[in-house]
ZAVO-416053 format. One record per residue: x, y negated, z of N, C-alpha, C in turn. Coordinates in Angstrom, 1 decimal, always signed. Example, Ala and Ser with C-alpha at 12.3 -4.5 7.8 and 13.67 -1.06 7.14 Angstrom:
<atoms>
[[+13.2 +5.7 +7.8] [+12.3 +4.5 +7.8] [+13.2 +3.3 +7.8]] [[+12.8 +2.2 +7.1] [+13.7 +1.1 +7.1] [+12.9 +0.0 +7.9]] 
</atoms>
This chain:
<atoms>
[[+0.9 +1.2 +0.0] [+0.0 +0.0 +0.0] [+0.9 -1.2 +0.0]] [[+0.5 -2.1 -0.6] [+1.1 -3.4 -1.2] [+1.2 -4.3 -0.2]] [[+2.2 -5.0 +0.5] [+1.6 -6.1 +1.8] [+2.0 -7.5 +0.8]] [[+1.8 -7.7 -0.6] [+1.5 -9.0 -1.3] [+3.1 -9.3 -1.7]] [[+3.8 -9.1 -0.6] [+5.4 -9.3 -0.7] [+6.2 -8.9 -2.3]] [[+6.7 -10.1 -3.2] [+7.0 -9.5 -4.4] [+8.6 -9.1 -3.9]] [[+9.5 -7.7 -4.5] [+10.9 -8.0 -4.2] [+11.6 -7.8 -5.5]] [[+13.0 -8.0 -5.5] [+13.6 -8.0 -6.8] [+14.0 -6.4 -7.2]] [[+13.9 -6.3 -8.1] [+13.3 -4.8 -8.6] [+15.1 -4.2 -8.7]] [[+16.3 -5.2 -8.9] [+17.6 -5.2 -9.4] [+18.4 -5.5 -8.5]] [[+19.6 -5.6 -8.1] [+20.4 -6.0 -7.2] [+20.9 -7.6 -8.1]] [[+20.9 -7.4 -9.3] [+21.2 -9.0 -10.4] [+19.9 -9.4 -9.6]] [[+18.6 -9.5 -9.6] [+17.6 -10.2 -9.3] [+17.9 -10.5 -7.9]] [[+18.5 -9.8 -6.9] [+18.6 -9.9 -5.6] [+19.4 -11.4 -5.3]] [[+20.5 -11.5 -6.2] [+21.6 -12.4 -6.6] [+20.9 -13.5 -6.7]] [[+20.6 -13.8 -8.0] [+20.0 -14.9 -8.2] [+18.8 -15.6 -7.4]] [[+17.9 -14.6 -6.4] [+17.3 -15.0 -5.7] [+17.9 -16.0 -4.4]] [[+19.2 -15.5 -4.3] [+20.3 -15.8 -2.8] [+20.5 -17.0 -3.3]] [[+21.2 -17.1 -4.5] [+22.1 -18.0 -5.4] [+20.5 -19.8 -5.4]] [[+19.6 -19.5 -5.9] [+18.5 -20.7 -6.1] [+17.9 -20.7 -4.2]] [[+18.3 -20.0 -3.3] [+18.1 -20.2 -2.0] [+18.9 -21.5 -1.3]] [[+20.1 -20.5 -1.8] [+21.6 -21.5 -1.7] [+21.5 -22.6 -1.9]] [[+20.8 -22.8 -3.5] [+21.0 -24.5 -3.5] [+19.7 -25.4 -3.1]] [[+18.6 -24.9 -3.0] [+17.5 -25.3 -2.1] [+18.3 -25.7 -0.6]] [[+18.6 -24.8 -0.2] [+19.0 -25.3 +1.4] [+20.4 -26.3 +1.3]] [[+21.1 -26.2 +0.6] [+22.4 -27.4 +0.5] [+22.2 -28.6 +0.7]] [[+22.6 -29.6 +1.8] [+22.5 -30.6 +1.7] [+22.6 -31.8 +0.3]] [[+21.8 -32.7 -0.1] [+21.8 -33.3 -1.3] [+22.3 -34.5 -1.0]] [[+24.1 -34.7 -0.6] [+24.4 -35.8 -0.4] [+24.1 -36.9 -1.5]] [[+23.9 -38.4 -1.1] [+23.8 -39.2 -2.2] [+24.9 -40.7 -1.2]] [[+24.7 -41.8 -2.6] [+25.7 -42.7 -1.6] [+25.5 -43.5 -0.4]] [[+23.8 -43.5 -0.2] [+23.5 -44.2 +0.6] [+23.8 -43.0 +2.1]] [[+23.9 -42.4 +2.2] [+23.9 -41.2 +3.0] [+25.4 -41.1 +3.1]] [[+26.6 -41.2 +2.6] [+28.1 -41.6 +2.6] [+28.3 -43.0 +3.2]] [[+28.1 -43.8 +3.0] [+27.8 -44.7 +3.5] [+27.4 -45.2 +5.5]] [[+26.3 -44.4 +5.3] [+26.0 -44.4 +7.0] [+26.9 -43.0 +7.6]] [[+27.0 -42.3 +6.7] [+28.1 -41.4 +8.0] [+29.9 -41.7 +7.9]] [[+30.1 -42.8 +7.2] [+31.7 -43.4 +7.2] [+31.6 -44.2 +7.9]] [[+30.5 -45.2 +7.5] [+30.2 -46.4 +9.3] [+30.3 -45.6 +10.6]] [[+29.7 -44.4 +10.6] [+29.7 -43.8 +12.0] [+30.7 -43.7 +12.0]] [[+31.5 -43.1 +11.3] [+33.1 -42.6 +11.7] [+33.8 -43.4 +12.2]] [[+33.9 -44.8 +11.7] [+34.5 -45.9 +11.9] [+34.4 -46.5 +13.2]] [[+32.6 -46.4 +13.8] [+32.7 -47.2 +14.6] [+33.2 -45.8 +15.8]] [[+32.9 -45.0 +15.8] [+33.4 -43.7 +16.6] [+34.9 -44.2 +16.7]] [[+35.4 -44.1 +16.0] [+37.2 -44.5 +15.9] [+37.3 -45.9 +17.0]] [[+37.0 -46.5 +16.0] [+37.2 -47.9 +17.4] [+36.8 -47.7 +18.5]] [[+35.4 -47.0 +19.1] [+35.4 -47.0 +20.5] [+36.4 -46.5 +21.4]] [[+36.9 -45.3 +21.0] [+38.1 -44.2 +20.9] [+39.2 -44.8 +21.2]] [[+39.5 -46.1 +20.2] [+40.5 -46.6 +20.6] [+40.7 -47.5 +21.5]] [[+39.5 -47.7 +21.7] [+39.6 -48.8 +22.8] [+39.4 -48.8 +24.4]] [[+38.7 -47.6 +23.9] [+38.7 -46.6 +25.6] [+40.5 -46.1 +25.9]] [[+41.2 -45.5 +25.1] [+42.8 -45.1 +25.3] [+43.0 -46.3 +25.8]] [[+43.6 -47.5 +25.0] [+44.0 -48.4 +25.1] [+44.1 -49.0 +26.8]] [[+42.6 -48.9 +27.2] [+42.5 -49.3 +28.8] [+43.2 -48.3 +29.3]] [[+42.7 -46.9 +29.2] [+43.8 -45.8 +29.8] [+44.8 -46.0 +29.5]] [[+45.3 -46.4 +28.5] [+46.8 -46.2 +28.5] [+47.4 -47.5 +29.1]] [[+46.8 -48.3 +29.4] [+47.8 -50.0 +30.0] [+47.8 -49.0 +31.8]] [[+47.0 -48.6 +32.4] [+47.6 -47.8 +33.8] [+48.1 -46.1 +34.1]] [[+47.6 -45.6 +32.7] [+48.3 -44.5 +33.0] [+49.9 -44.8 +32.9]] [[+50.0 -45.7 +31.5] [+51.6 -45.7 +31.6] [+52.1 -46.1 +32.7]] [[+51.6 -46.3 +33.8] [+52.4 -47.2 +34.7] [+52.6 -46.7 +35.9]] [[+54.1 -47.2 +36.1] [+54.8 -46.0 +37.5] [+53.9 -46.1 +38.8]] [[+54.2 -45.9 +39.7] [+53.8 -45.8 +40.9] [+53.8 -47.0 +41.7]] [[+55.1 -47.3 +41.2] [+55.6 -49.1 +41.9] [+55.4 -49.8 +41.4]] [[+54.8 -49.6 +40.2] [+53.8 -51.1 +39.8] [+52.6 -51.2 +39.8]] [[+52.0 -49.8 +40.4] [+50.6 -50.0 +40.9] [+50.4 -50.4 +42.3]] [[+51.8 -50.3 +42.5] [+51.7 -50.4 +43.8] [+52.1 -52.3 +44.0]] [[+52.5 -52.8 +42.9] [+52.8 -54.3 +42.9] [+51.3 -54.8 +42.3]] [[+50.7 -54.4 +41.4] [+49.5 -54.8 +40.8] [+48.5 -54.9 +42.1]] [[+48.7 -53.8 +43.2] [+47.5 -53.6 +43.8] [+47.5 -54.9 +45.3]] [[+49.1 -55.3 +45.7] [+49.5 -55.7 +46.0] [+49.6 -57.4 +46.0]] [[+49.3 -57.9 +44.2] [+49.3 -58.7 +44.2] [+47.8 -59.3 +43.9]] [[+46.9 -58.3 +44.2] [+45.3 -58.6 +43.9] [+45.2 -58.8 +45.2]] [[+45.6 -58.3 +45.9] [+45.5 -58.4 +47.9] [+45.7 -59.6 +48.0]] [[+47.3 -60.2 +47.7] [+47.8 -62.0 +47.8] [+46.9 -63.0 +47.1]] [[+46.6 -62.5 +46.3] [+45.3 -63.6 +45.0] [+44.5 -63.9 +46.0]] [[+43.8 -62.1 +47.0] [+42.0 -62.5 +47.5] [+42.7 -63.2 +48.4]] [[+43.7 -63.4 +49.2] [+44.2 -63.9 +50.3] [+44.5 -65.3 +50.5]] [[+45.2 -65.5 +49.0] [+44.9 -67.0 +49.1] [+43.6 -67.9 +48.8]] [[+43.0 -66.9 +48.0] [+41.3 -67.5 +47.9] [+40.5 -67.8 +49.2]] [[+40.8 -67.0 +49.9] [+40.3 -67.1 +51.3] [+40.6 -68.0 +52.3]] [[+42.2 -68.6 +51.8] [+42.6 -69.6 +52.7] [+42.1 -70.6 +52.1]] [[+42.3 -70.9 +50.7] [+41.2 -72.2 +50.2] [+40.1 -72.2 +50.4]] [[+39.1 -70.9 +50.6] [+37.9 -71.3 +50.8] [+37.6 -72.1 +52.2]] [[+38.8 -71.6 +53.1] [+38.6 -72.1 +54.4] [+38.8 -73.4 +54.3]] [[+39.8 -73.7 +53.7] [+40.4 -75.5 +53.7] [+39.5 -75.8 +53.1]] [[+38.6 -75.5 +52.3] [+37.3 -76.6 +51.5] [+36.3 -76.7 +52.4]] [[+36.0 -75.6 +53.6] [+34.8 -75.7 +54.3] [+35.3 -76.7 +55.6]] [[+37.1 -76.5 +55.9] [+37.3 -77.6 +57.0] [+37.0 -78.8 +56.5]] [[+37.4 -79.2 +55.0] [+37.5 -80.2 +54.3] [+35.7 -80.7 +54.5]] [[+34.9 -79.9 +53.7] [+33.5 -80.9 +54.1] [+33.1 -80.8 +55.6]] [[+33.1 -80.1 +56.7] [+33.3 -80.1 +57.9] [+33.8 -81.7 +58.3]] [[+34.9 -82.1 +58.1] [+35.3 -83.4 +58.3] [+34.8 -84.3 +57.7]] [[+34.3 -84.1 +56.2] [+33.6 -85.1 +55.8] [+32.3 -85.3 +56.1]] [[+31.1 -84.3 +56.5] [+30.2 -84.5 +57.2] [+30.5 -85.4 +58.6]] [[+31.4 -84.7 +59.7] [+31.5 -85.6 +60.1] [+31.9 -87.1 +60.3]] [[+32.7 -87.4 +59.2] [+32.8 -88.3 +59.5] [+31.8 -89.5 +58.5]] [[+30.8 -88.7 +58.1] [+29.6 -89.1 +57.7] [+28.8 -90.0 +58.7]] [[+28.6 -89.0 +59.8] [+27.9 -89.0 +61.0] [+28.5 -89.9 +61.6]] [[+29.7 -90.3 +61.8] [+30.6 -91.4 +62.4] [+30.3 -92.6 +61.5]] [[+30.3 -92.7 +60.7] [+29.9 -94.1 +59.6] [+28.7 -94.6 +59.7]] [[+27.9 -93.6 +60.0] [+26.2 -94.0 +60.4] [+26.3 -94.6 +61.7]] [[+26.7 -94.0 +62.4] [+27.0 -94.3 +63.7] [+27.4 -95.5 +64.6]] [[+28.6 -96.1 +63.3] [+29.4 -97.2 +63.5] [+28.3 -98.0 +63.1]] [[+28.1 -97.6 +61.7] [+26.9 -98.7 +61.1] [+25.8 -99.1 +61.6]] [[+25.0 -98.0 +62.4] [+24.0 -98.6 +63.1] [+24.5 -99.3 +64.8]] [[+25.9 -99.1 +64.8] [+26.1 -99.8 +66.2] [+26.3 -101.3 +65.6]] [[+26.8 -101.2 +64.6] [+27.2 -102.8 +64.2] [+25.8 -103.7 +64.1]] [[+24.8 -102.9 +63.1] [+23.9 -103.8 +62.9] [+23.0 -104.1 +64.3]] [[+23.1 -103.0 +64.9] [+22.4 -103.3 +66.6] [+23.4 -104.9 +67.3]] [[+24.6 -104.7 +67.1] [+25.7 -105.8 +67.3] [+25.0 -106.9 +67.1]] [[+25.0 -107.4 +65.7] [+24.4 -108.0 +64.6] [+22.9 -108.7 +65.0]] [[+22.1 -108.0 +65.4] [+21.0 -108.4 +65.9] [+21.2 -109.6 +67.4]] [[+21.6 -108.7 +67.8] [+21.9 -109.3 +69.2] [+23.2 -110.8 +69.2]] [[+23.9 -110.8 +68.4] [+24.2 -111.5 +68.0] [+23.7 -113.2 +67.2]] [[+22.6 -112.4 +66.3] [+21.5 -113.1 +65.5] [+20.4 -114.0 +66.5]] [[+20.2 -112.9 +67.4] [+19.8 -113.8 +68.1] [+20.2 -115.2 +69.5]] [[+21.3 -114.6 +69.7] [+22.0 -115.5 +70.7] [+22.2 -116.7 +70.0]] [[+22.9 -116.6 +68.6] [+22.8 -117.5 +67.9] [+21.7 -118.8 +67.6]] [[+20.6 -118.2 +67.6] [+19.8 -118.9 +67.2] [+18.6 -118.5 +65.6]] [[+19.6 -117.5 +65.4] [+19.2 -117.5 +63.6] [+18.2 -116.4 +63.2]] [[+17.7 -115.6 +64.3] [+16.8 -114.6 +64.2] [+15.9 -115.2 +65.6]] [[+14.6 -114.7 +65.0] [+13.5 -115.0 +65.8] [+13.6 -113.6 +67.4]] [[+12.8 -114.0 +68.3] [+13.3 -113.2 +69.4] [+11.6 -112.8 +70.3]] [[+11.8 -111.5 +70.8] [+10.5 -111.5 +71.8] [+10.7 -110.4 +72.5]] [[+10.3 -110.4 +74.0] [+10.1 -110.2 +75.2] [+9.9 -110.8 +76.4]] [[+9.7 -110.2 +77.6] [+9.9 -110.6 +78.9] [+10.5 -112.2 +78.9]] [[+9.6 -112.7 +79.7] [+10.4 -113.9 +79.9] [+9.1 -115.0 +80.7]] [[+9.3 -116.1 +80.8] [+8.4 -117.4 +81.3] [+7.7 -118.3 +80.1]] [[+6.9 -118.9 +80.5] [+6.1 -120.3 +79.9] [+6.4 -121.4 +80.5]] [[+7.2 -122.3 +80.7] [+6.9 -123.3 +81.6] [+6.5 -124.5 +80.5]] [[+5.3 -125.3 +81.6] [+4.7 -126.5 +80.9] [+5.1 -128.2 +82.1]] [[+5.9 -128.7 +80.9] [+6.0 -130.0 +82.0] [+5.1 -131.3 +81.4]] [[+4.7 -131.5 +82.6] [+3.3 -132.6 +82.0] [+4.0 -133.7 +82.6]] [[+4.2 -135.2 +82.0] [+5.0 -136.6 +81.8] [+3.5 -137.6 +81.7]] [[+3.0 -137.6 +82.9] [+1.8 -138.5 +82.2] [+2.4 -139.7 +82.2]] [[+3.4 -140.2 +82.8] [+3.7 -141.9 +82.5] [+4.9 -141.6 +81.8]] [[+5.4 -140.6 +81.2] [+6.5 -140.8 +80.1] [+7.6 -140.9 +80.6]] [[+8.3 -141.1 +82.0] [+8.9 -141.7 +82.4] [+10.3 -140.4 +82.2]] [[+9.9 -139.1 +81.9] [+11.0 -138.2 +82.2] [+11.8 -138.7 +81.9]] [[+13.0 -138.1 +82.5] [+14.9 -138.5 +81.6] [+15.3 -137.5 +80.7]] [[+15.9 -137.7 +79.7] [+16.5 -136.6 +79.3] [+17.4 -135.9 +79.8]] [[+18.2 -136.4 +80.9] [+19.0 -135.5 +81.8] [+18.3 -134.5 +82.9]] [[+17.0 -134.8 +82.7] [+15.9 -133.8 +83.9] [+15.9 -132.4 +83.2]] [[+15.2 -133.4 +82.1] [+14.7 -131.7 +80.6] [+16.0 -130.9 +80.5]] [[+17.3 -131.7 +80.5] [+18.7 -130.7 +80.3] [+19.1 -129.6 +81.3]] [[+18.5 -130.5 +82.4] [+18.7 -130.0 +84.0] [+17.4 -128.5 +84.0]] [[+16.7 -128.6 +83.5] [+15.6 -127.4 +83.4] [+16.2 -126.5 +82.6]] [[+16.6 -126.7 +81.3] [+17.4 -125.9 +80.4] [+18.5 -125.1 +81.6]] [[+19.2 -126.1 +82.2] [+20.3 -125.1 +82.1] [+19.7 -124.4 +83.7]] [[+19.1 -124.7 +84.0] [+18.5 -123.7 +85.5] [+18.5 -122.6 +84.6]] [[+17.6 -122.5 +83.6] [+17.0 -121.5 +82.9] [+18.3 -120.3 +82.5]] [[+18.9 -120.9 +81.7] [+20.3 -120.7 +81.5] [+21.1 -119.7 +82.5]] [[+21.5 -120.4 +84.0] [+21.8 -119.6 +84.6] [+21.1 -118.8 +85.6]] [[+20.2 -118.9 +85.2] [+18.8 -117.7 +85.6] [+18.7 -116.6 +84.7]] [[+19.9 -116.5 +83.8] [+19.5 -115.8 +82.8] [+19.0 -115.5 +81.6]] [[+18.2 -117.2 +81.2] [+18.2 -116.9 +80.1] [+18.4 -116.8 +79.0]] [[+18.2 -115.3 +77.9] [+18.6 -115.6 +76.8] [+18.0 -116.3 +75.6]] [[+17.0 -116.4 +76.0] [+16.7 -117.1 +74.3] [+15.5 -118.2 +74.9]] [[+15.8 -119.1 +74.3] [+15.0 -120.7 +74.7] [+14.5 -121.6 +73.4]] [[+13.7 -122.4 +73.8] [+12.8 -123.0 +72.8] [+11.8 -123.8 +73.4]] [[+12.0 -125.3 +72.9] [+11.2 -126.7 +74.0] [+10.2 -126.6 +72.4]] [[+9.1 -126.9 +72.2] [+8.5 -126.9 +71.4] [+8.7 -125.9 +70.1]] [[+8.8 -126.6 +69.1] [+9.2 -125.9 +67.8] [+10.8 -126.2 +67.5]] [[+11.4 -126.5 +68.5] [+12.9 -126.2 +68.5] [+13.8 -125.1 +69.1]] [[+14.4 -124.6 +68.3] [+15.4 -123.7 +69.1] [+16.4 -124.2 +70.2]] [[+16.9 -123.4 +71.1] [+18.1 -124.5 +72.1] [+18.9 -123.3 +71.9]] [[+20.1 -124.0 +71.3] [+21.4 -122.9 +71.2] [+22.7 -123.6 +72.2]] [[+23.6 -123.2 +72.2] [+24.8 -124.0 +73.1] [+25.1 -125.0 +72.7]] [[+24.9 -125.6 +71.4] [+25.4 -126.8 +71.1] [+23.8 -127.9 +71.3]] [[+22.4 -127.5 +71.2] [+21.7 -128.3 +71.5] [+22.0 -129.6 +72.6]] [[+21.5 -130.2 +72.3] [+21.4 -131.5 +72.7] [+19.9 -132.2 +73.0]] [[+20.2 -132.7 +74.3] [+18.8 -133.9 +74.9] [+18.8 -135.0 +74.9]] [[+18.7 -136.5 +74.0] [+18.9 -137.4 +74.1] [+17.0 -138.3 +74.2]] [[+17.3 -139.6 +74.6] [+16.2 -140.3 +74.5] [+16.2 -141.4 +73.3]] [[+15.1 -141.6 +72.7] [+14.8 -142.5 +71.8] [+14.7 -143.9 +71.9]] [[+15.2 -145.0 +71.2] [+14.7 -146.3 +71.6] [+13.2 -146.8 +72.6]] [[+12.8 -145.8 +72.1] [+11.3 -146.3 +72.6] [+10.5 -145.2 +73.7]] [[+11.9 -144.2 +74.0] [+11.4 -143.7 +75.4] [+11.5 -142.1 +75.5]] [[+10.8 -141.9 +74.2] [+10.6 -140.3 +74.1] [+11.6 -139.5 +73.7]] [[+11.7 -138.1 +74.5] [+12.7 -137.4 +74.3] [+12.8 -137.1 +72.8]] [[+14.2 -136.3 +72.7] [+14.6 -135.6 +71.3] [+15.4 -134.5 +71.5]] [[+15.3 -133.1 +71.2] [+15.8 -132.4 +71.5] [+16.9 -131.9 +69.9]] [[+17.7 -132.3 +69.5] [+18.7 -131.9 +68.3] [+17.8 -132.5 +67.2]] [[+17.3 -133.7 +67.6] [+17.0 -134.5 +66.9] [+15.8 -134.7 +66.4]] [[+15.0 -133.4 +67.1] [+13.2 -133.3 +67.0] [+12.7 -134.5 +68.3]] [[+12.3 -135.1 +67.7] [+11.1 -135.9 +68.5] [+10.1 -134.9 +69.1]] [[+9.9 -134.8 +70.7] [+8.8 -134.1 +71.0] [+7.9 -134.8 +71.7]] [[+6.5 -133.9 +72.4] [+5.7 -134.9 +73.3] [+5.7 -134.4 +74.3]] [[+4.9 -135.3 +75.3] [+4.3 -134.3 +76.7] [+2.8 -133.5 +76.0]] [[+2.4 -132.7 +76.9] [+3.2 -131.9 +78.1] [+4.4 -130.9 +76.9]] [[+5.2 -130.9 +77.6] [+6.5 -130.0 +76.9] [+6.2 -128.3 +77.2]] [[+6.2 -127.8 +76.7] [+6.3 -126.2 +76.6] [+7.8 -125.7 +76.4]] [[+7.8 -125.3 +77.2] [+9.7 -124.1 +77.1] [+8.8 -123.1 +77.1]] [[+9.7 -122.1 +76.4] [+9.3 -120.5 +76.5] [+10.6 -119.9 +76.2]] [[+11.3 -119.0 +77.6] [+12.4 -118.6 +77.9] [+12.0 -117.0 +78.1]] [[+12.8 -116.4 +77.3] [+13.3 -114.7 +77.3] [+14.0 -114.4 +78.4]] [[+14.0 -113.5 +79.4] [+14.9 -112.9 +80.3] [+14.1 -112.5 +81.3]] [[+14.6 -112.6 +82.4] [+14.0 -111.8 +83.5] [+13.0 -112.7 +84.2]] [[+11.5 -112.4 +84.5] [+10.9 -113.9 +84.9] [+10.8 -113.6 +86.4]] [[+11.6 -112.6 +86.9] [+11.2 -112.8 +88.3] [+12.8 -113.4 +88.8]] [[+13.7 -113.8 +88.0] [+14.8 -114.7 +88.6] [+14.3 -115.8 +87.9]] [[+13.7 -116.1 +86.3] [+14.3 -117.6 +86.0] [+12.6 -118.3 +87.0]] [[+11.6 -117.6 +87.3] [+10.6 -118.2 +88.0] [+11.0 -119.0 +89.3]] [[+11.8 -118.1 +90.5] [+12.0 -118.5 +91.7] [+13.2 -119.5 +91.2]] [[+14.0 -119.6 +90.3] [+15.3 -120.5 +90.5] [+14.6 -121.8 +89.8]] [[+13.6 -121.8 +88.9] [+13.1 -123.3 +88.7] [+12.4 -123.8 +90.4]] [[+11.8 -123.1 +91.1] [+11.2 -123.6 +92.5] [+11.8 -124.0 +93.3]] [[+13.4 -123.6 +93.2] [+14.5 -124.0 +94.3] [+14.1 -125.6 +94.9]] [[+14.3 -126.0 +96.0] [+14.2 -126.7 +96.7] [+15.5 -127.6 +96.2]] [[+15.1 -128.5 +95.8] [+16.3 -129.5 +94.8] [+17.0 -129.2 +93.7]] [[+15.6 -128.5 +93.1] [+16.0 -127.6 +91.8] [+15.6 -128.4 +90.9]] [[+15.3 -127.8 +89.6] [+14.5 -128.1 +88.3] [+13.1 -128.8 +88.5]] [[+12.2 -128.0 +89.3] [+10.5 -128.8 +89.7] [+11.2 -129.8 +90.2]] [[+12.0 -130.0 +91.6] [+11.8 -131.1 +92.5] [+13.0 -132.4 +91.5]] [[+12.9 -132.0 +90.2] [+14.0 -133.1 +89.8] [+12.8 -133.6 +88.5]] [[+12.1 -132.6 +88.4] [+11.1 -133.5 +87.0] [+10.1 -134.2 +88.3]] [[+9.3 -133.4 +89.3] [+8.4 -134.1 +90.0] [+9.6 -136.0 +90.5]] [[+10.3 -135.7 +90.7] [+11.3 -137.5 +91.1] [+11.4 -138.0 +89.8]] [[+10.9 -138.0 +88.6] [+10.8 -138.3 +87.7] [+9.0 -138.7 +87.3]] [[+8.1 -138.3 +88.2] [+6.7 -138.6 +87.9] [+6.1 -137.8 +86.6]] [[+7.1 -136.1 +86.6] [+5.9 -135.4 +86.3] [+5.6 -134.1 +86.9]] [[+5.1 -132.8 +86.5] [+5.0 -131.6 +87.2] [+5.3 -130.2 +86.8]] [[+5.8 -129.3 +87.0] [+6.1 -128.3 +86.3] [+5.8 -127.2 +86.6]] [[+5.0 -126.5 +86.0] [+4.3 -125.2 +85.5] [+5.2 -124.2 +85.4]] [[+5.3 -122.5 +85.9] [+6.1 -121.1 +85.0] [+5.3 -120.6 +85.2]] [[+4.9 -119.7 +84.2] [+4.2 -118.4 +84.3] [+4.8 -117.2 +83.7]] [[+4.7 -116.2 +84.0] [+5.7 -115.3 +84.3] [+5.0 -114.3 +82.9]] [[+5.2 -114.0 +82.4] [+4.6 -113.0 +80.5] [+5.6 -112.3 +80.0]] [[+4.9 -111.2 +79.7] [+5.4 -110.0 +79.0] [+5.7 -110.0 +77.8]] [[+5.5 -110.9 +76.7] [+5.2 -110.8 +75.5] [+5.7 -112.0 +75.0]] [[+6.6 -112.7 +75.5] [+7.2 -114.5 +75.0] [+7.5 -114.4 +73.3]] [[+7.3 -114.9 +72.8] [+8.0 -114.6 +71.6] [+8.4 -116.4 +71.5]] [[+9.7 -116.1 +70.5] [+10.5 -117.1 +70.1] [+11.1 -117.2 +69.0]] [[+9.8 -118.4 +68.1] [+9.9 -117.9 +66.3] [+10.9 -119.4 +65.8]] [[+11.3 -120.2 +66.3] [+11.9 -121.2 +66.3] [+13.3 -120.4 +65.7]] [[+13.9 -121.6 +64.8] [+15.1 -120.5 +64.5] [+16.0 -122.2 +63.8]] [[+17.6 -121.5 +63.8] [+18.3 -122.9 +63.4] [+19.0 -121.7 +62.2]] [[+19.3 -122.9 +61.3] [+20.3 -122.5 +60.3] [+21.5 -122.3 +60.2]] [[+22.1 -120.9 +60.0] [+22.9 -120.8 +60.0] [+24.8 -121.5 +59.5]] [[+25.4 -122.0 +60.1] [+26.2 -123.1 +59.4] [+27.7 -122.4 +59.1]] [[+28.2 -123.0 +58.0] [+29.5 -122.2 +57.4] [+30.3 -122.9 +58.1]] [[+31.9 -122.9 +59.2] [+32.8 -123.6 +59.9] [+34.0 -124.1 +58.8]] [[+33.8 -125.0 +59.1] [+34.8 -126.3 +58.5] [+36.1 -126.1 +59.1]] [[+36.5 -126.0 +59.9] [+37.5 -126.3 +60.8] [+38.2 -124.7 +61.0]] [[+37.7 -123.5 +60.7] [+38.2 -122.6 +61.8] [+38.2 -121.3 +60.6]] [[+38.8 -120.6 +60.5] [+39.0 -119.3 +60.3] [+38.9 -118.0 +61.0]] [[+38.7 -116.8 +60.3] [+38.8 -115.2 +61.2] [+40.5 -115.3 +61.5]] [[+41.2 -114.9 +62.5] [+42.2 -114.3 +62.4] [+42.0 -113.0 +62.1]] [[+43.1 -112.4 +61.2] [+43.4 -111.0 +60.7] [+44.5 -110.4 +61.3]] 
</atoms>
């Protein structure tokens, strides 16, 4: 019985059957196919060589110069380490002395203030007195008003003001042809208002002294008023002046 299977009836037929097998299954190189397996070759080659190449820069190498190579990567991290430290002392110092320059700076401008005001040239407010002297016959002297100033003065006070004038160290009290005070050259009236910054429980009692400030304006025919406030303020202010005569020493 037949199972469909044809075979070659000849051993010649067997042949030629092997032989048209043969070239069925042979690969059918063409150029495009030459082509991509020489590129492979090529790039296979170079990686090849370039892998040796690393191997070969430390296999060739003795003992004692891996031992110098290994030796001199140790001194590299080592001195890296010491610069990194000198850079962190380095901003270390300059933060601080960040913090010192702020420091200075806001001490100066605190200076500066306090200064501004003693001067005259910045406005001022705290603690301090009201006093009101009432002249109903005019008669004050300007040596009385000076004499109240400087009670004030060595009572402590720091910052002063007879009306809408400031009183700095060089102020001045003179009288006018026709009677009325001048304080740096402001014409004022009665009743006079001072308003003095400092402690008002000294400059109060030292105006009341018994042949003080009161008992020298009342011998003058007027009266004087303090009241003692938390909140004086002192907006009067002089102009700053450039010195003619004098220089910084350096």
């Amino acid at each position: 019985m037949s199972d469909g299977t044809r075979r070659p009836d000849s051993p010649a037929q067997q042949k030629l059957v092997w032989r048209r097998l043969g070239d069925i299954l042979r690969p059918q190189a063409n150029l495009s196919q030459l082509i991509v397996g020489l590129l492979c070759l090529l790039l296979g080659l170079s990686i090849a060589a370039q892998v040796r190449q690393g191997d070969d820069s430390l296999e060739g190498a003795s003992q004692q110069e891996l031992v110098r190579l290994l030796d001199e990567s140790g001194r590299h991290a080592s001195d890296l380490e010491v610069e990194n430290a000198e850079l962190d002392r380095t901003l270390e110092a300059l933060r601080s002395g960040q913090e010192d320059d702020v420091a200075a700076q806001n001490a100066a401008e605190e200076r500066l203030e306090d200064l501004e005001i003693l001067a005259g040239t910045a406005p001022a407010e705290g603690r301090g007195v009201v006093v009101s002297i009432d002249d109903p016959n005019g008669e004050l002297r300007a040596s009385t008003l000076l004499g109240v100033i400087q009670e004030l003065r060595n009572a402590g006070a720091e910052v002063i003001q007879i009306e809408d004038v400031r009183v700095i160290a060089s102020s001045s009290v003179t009288t006018t042809p026709t009677g009325s005070l001048r304080v740096d050259g402001t014409e004022i009236e009665a009743p006079y208002e001072i308003r003095a910054i400092g402690d008002p429980s000294v400059m109060e009692p030292a105006l009341r002294i018994p042949g003080g400030a009161a008992d020298s304006v009342a011998g003058d025919g007027g009266t004087l008023a303090a009241t003692a406030d938390d909140g004086v303020r002192v907006e009067a202010t002089v102009p700053l002046k450039d010195p003619e005569h004098s220089q910084v020493v350096k």
